[in-house]
MMTF fields as JSON, N, C-alpha, C and O atoms, coordinates in Angstrom:
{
  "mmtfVersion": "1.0.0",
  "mmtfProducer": "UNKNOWN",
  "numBonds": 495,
  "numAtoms": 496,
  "numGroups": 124,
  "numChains": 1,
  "numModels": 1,
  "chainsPerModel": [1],
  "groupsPerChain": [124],
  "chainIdList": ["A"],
  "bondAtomList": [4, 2, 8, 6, 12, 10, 16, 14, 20, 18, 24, 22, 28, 26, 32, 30, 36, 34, 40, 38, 44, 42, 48, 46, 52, 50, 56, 54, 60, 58, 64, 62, 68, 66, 72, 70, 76, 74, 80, 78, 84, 82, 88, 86, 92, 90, 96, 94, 100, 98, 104, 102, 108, 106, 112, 110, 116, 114, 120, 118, 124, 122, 128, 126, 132, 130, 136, 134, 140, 138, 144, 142, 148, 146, 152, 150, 156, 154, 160, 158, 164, 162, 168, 166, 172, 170, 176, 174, 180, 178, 184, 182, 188, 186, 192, 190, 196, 194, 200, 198, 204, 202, 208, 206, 212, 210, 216, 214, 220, 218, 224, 222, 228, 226, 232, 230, 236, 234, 240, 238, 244, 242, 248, 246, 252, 250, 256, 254, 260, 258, 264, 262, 268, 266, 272, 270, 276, 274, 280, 278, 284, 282, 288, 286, 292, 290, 296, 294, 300, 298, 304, 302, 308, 306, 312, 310, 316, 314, 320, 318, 324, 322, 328, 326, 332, 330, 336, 334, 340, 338, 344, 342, 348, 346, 352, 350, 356, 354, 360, 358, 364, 362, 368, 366, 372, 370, 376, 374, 380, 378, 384, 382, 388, 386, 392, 390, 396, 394, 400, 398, 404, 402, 408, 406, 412, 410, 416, 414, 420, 418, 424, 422, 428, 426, 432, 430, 436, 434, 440, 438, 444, 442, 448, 446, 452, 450, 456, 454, 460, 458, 464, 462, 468, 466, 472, 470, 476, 474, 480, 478, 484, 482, 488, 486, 492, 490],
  "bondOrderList": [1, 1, 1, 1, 1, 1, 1, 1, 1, 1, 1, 1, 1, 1, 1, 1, 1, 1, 1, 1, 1, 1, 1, 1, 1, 1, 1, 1, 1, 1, 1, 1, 1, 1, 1, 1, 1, 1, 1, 1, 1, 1, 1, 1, 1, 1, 1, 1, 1, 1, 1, 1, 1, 1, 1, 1, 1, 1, 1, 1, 1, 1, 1, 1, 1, 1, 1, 1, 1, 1, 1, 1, 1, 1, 1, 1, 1, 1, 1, 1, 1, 1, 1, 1, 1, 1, 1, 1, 1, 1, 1, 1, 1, 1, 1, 1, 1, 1, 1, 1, 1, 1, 1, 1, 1, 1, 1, 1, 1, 1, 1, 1, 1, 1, 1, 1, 1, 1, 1, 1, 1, 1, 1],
  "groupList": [{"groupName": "UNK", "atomNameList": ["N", "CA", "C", "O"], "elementList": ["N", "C", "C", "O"], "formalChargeList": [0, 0, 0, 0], "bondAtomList": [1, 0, 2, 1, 3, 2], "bondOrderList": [1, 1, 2], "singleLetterCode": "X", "chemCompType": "L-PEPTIDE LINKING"}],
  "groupTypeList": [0, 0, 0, 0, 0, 0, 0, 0, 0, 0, 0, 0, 0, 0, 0, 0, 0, 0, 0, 0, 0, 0, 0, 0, 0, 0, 0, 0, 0, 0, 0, 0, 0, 0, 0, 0, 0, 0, 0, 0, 0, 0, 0, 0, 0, 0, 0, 0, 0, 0, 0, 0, 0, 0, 0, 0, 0, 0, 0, 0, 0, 0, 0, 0, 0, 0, 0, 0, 0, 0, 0, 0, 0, 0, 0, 0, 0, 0, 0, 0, 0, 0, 0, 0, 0, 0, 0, 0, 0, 0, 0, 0, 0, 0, 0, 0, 0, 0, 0, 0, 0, 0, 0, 0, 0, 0, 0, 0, 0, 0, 0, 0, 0, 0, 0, 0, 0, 0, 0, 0, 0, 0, 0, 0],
  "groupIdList": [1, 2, 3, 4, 5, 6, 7, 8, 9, 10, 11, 12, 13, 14, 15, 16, 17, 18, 19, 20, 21, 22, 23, 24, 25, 26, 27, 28, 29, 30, 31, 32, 33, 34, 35, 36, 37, 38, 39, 40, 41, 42, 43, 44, 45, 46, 47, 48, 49, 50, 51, 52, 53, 54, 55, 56, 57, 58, 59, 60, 61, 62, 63, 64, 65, 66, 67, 68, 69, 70, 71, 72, 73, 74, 75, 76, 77, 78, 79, 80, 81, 82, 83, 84, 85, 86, 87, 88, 89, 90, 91, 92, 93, 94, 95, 96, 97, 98, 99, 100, 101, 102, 103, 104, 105, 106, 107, 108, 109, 110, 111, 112, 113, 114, 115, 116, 117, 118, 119, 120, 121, 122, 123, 124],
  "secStructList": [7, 2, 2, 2, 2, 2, 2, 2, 2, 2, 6, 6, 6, 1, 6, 6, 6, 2, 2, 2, 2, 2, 2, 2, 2, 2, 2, 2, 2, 2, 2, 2, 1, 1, 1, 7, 7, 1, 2, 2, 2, 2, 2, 2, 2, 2, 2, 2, 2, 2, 2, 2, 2, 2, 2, 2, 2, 2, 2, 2, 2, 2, 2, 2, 2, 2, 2, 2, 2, 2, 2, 2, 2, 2, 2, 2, 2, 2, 2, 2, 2, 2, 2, 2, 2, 2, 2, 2, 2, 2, 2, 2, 6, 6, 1, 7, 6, 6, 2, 2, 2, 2, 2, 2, 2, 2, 1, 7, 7, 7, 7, 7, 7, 7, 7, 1, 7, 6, 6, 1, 1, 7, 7, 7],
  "xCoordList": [0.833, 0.0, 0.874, 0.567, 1.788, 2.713, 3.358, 3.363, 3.977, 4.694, 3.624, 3.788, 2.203, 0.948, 0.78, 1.164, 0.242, 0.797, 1.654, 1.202, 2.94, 3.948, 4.225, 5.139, 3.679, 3.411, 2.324, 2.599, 1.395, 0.307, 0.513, 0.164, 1.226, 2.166, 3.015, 2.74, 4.195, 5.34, 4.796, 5.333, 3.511, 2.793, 1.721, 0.934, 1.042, -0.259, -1.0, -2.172, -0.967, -1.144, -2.25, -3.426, -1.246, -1.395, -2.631, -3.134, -2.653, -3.523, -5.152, -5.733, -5.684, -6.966, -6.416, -6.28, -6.103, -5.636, -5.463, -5.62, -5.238, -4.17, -5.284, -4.918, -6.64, -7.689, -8.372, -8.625, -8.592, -9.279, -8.598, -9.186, -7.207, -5.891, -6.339, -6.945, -6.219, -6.581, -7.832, -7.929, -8.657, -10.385, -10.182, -10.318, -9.833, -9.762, -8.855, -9.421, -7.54, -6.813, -7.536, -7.79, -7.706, -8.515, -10.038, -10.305, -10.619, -11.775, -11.581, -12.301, -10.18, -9.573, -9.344, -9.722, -8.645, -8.204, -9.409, -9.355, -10.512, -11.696, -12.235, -12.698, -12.117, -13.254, -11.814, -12.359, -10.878, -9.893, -9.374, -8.448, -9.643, -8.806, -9.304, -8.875, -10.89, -12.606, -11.392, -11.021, -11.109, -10.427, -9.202, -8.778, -8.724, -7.671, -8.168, -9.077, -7.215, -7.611, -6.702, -6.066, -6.675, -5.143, -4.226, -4.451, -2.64, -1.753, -1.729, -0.727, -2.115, -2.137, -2.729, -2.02, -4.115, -4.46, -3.401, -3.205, -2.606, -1.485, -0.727, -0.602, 0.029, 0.712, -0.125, 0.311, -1.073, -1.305, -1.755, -1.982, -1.872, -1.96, -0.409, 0.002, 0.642, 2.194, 2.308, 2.83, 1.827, 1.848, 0.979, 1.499, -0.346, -0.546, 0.109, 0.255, 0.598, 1.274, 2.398, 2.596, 3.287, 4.078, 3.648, 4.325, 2.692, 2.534, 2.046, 2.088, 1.382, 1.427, 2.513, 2.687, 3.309, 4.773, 5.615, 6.288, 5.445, 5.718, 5.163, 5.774, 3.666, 3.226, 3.252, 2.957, 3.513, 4.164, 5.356, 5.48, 6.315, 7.718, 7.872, 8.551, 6.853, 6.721, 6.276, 6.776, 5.261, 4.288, 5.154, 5.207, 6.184, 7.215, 8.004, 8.202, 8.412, 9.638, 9.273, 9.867, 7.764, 7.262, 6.998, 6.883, 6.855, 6.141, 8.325, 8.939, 8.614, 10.036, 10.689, 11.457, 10.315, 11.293, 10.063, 10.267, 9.324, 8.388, 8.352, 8.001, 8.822, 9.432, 10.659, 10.809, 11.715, 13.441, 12.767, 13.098, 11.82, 11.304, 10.94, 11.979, 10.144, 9.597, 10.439, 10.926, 11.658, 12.988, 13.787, 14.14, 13.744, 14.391, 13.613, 14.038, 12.665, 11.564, 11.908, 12.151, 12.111, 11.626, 13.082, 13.293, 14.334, 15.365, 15.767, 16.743, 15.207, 15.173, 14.67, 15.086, 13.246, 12.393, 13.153, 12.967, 13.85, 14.505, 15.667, 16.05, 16.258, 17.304, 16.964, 17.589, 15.69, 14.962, 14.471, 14.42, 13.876, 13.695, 14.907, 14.981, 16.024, 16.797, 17.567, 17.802, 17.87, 18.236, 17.218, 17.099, 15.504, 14.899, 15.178, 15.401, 15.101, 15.204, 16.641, 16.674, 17.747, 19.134, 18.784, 18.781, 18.409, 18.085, 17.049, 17.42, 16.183, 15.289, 15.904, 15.716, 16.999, 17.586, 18.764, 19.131, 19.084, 19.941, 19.427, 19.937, 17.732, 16.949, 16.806, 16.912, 16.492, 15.817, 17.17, 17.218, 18.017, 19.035, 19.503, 20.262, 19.476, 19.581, 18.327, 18.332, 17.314, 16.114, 15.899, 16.409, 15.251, 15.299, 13.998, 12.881, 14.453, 13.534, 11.818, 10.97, 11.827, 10.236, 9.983, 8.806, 10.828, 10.201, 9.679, 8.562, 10.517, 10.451, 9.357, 8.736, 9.029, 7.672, 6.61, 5.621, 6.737, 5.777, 5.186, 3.968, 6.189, 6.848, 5.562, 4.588, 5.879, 5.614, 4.293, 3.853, 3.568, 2.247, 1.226, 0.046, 2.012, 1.099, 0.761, -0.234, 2.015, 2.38, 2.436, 3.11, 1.219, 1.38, 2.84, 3.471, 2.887, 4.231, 3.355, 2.146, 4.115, 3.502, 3.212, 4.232, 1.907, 1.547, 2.238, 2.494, 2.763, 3.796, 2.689, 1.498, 3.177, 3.009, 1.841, 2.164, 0.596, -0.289, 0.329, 0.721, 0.139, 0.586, -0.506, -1.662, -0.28, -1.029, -1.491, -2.507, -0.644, -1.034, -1.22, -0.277, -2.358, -2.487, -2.27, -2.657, -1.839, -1.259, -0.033, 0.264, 0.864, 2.12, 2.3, 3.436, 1.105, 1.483, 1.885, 2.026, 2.23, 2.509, 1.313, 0.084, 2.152, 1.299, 0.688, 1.63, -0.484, -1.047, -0.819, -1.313],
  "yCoordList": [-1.191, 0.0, 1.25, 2.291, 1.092, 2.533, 2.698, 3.858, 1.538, 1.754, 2.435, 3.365, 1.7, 2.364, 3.865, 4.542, 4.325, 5.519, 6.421, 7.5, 6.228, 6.947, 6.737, 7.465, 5.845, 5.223, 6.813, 7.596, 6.719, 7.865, 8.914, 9.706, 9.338, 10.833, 10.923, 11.944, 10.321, 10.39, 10.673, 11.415, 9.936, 9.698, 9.972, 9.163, 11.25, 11.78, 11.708, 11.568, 11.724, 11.026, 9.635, 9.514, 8.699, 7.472, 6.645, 5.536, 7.787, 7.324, 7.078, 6.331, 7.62, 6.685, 5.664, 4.716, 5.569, 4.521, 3.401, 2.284, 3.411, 2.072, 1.657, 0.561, 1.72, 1.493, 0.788, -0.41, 1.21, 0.718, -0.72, -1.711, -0.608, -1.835, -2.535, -3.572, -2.274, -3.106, -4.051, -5.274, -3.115, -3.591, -4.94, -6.131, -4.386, -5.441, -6.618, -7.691, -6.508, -7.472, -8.761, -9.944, -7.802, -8.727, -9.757, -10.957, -8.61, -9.647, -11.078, -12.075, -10.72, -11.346, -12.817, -13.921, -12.469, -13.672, -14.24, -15.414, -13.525, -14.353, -15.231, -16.343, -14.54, -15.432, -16.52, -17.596, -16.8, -17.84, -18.318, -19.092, -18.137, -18.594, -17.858, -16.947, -19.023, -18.512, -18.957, -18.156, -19.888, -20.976, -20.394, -20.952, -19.315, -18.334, -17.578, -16.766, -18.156, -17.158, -17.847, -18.849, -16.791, -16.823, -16.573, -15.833, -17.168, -16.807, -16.637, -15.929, -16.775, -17.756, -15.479, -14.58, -15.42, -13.71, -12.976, -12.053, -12.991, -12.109, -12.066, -10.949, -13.449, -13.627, -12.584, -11.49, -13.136, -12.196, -10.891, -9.945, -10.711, -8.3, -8.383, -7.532, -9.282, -8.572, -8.529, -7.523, -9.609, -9.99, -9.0, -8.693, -8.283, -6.866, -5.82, -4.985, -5.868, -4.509, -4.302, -3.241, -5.418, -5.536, -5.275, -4.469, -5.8, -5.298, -4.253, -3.793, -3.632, -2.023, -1.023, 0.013, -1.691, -1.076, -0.795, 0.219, -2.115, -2.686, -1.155, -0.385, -1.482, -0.749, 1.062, 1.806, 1.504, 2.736, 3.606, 4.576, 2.229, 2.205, 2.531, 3.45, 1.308, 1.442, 3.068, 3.823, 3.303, 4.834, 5.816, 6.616, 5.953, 6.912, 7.021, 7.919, 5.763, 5.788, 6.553, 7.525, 5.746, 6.651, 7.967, 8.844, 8.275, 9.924, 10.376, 11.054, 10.111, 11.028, 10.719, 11.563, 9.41, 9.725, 10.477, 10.702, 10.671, 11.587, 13.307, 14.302, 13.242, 14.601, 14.906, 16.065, 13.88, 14.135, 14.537, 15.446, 13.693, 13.79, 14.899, 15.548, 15.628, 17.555, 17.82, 18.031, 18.178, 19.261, 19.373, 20.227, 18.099, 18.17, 18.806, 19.955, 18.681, 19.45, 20.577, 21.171, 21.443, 22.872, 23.201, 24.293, 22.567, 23.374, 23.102, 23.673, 22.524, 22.883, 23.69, 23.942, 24.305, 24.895, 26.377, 27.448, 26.263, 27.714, 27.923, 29.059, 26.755, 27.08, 27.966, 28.738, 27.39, 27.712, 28.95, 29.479, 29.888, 30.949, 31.595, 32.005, 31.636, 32.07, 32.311, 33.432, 31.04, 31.777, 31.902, 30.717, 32.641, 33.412, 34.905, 35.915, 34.72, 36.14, 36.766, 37.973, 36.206, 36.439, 36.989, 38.195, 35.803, 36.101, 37.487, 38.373, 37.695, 38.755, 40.016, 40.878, 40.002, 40.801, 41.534, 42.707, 40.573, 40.714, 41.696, 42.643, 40.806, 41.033, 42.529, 43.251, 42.81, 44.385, 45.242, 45.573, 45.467, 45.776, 45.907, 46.876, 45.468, 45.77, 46.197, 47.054, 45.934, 46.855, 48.28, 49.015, 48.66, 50.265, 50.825, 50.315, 51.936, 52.297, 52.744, 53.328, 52.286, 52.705, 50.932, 50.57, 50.09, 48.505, 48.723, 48.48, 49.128, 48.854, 49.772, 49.432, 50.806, 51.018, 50.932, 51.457, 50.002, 49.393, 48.393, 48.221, 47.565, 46.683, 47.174, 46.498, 48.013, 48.428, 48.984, 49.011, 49.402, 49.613, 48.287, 48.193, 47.431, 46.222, 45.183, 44.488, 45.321, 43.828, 44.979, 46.009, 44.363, 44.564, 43.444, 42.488, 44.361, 43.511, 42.312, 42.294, 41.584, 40.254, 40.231, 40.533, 39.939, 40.101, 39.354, 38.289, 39.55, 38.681, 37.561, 37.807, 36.335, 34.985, 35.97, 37.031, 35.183, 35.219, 33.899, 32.732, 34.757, 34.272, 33.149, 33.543, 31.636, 30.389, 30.141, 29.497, 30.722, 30.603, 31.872, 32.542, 32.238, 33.942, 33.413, 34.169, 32.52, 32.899, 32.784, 32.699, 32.736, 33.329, 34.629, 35.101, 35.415, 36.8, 37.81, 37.54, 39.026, 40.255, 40.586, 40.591, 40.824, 40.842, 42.342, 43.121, 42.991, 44.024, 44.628, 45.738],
  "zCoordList": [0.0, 0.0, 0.0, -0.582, 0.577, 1.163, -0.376, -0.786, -1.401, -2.818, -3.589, -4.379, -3.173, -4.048, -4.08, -5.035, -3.091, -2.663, -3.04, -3.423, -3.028, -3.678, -4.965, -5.353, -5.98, -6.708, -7.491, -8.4, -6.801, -7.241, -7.139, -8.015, -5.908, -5.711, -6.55, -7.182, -7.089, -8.218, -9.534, -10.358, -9.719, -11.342, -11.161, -11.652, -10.364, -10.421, -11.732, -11.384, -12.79, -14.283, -14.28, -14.625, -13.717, -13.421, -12.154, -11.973, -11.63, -9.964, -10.093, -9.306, -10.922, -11.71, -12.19, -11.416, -13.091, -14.136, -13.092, -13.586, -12.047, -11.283, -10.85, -10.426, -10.583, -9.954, -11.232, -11.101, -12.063, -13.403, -13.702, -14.134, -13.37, -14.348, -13.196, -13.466, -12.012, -10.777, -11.074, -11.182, -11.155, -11.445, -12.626, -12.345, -13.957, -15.253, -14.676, -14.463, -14.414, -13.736, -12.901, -13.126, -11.812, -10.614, -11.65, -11.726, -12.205, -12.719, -13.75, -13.796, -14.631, -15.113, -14.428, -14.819, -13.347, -12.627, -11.954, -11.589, -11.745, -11.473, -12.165, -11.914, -13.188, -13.948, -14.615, -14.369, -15.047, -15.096, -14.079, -14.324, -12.868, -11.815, -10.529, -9.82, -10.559, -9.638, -8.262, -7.404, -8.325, -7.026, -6.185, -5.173, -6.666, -6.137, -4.852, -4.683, -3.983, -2.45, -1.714, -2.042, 0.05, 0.794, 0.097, -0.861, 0.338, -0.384, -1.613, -1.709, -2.657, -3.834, -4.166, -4.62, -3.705, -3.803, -3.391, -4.182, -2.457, -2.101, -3.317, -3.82, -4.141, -4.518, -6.039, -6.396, -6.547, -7.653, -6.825, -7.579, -5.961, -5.973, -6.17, -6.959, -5.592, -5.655, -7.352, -7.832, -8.284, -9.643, -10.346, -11.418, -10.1, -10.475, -10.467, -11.36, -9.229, -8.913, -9.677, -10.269, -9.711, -10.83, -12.24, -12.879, -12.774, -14.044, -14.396, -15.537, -13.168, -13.336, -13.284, -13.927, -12.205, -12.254, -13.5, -13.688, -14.542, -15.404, -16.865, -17.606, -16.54, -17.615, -17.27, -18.206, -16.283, -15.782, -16.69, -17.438, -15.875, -16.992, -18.263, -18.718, -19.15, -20.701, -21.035, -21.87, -20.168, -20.613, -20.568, -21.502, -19.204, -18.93, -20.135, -20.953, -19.983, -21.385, -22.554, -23.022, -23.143, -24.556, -24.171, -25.028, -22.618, -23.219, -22.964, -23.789, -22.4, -22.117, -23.768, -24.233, -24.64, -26.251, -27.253, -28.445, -26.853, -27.558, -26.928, -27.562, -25.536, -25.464, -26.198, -26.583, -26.49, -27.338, -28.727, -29.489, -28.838, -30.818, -30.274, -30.392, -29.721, -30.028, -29.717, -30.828, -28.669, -28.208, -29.976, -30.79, -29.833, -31.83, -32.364, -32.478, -32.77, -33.613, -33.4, -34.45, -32.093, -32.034, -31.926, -32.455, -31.355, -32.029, -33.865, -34.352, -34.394, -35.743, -36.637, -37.768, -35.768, -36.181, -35.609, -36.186, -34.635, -34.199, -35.179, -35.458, -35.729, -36.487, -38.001, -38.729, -37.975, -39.533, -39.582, -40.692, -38.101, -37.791, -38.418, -39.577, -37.316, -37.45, -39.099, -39.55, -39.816, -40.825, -41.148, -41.46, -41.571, -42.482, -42.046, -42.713, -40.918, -40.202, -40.285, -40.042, -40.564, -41.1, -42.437, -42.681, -43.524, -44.959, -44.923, -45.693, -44.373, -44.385, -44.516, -45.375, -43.12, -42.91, -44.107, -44.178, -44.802, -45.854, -47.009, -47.608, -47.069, -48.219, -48.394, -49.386, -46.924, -46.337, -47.0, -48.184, -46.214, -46.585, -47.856, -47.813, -48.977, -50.373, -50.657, -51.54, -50.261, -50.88, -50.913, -50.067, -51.744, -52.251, -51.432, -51.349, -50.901, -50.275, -50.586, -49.912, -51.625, -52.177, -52.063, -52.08, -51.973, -51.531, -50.149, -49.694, -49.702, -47.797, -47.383, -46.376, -47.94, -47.881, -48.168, -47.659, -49.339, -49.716, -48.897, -48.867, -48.073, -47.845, -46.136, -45.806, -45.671, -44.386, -44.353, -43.203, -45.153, -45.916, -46.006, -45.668, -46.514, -47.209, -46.226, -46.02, -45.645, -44.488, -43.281, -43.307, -41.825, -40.834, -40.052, -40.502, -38.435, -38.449, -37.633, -37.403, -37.371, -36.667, -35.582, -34.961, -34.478, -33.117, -32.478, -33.041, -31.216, -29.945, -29.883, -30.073, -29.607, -29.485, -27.992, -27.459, -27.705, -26.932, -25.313, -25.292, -24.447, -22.861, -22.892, -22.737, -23.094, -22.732, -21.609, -21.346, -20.793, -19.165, -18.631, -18.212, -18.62, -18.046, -16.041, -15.15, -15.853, -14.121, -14.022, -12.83, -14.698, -15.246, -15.688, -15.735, -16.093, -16.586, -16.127, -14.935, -16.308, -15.493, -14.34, -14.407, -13.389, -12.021, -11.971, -11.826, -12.037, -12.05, -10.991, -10.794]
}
């Protein structure tokens, strides 16, 4: 009970879920194995718990290499910023000034990325 527990505190995510896997598990072994009780029940909750432990692990793993696949993603996507906004800069720079006002006329400039979490924002 006490691993369960900390088990649900570490992987707040997970702490429904362990009740549900519990539930399917346990009924599982009922209905294949009606005749199970005393030790024999101890022995499968330690044999659940394990395979929840088990399937924890697997979930952790995929979400932490599916966080590496986006960190890649978005420093590539910063690299790609970066040189347009280099090249831009180039572009601007040889342009004649009846472009760049054209340029500043036609095209508004771009709005700041919007605060996702307004309880992070500037404190009034």
């Amino acid at each position: 009970m006490k691993t369960e527990m900390m088990a649900m505190h570490q992987y707040p995510v997970f702490s429904g879920k362990q009740d549900i896997l519990r539930e399917v598990v346990i009924k599982y072994i009922d209905h294949f194995y009606p005749n199970a009780s005393g030790n024999s029940a101890v022995a499968i909750d330690n044999k659940i718990e394990q395979a929840m432990d088990l399937v924890k692990s697997h979930l952790m793993f995929a979400v932490r290499e599916e966080v590496e696949v986006l960190k890649e993603k978005i420093a590539e996507l910063m690299d790609r910023i970066n040189q347009l906004e280099f090249e831009n800069n180039i572009l601007k720079a040889s342009a004649t000034q009846e472009t760049l006002t054209q340029l500043s006329t036609t095209v508004a400039p771009p709005k700041p990325p919007q605060n996702p979490n307004p309880t992070n924002g500037p404190v009034s």
